[in-house]
TIDOFI-895657 format. One record per residue (C-alpha): residue number from 1; residue in one letter; x, z, y. Coordinates in nm, 3 decimals. Last residue first. Example, Ala and Ser with C-alpha at 12.3 -4.5 7.8 and 13.67 -1.06 7.14 Angstrom:
! residues 2
PT   seq   type        c1        c3        c2
PT     2      s     1.367     0.714    -0.106
PT     1      a     1.230     0.780    -0.450
! end
This chain:
! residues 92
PT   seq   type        c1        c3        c2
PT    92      x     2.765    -0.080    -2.010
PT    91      x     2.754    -0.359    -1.787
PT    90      x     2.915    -0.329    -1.421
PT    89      x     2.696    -0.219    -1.192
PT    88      x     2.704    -0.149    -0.814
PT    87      x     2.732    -0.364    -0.570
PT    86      x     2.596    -0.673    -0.846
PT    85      x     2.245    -0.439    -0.847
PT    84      x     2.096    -0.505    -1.183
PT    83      x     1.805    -0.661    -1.344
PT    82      x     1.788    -0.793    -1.732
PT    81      x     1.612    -1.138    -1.823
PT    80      x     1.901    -1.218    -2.100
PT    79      x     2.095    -1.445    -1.847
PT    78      x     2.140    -1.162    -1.548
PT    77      x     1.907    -1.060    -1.306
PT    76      x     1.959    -1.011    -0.956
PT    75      x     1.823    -0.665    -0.788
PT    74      x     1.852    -0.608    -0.425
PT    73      x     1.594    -0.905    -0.330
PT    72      x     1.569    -0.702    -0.010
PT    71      x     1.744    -0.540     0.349
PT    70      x     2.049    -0.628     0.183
PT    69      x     2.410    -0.475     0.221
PT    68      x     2.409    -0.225    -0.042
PT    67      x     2.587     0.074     0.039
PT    66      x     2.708     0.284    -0.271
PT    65      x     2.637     0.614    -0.346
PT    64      x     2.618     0.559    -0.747
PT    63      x     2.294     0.721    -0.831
PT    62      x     2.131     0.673    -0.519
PT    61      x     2.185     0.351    -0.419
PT    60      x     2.194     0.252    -0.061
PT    59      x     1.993     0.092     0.204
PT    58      x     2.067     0.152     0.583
PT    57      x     1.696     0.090     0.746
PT    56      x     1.831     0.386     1.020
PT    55      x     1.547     0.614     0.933
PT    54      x     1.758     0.584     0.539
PT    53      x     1.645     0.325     0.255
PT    52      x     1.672     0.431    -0.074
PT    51      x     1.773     0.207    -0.377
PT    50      x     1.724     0.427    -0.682
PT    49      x     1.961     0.284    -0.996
PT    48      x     2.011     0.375    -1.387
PT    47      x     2.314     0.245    -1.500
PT    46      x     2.300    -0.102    -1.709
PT    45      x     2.261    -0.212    -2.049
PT    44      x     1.993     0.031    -2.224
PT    43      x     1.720    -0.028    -1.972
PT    42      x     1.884     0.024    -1.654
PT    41      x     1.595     0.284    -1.526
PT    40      x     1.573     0.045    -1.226
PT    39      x     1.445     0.147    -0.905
PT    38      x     1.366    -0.028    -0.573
PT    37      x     1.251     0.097    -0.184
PT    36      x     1.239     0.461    -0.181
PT    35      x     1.187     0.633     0.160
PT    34      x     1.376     0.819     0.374
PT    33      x     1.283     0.932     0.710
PT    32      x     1.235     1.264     0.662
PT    31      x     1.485     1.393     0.371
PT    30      x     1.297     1.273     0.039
PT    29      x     1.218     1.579    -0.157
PT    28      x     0.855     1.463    -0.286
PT    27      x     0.998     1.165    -0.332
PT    26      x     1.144     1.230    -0.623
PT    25      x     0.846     1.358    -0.814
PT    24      x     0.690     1.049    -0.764
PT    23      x     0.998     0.845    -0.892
PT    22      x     1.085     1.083    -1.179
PT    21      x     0.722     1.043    -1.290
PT    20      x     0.750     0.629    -1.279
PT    19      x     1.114     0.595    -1.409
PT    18      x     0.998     0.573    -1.800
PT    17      x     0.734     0.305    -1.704
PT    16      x     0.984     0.056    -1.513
PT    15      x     0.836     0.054    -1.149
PT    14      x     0.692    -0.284    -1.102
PT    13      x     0.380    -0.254    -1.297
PT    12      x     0.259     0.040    -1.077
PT    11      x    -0.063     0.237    -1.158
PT    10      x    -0.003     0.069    -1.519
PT     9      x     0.045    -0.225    -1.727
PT     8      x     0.250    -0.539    -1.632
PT     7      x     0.565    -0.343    -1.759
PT     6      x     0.921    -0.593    -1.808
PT     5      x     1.268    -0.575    -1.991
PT     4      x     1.119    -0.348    -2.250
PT     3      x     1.319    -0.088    -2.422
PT     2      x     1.259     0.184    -2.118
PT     1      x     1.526     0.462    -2.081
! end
């Protein structure tokens, strides 16, 4: 898990730094159809989460299973500058 709250370095600044290999090798095995929209490795205070979108444009997380009724913004962030998805987290 990342330290930082934010990356502005890198081949992709918005995908936290520690997720970025995971991610690539991830999607790799994808079923058809599937792509990843959002990840967040939860950065000490939250679960990790992979919001995938289905050939239907269903979006879900990964980690947890849950449906996440959004087609975007999936992440809000809370008072210390820390993302999460409200469907799915509660602070750890």
């Amino acid at each position: 898990m990342c330290k930082a709250k934010l990356y502005k370095s890198g081949p992709n600044p918005r995908i936290d730094k520690c997720m970025r290999g995971f991610m690539m090798r991830l999607k790799v095995h994808l079923r058809e159809g599937h792509k990843i929209v959002a990840c967040c490795c939860g950065h000490n205070k939250y679960p990790m989460s992979i919001v995938i979108e289905d050939e239907y444009k269903n979006h879900y997380d990964l980690v947890s299973g849950e449906l996440i009724n959004r087609t975007r913004k999936f992440y809000k962030r809370d008072k210390e500058g820390y993302y999460y998805i409200p469907e799915v987290v509660s602070p750890l």
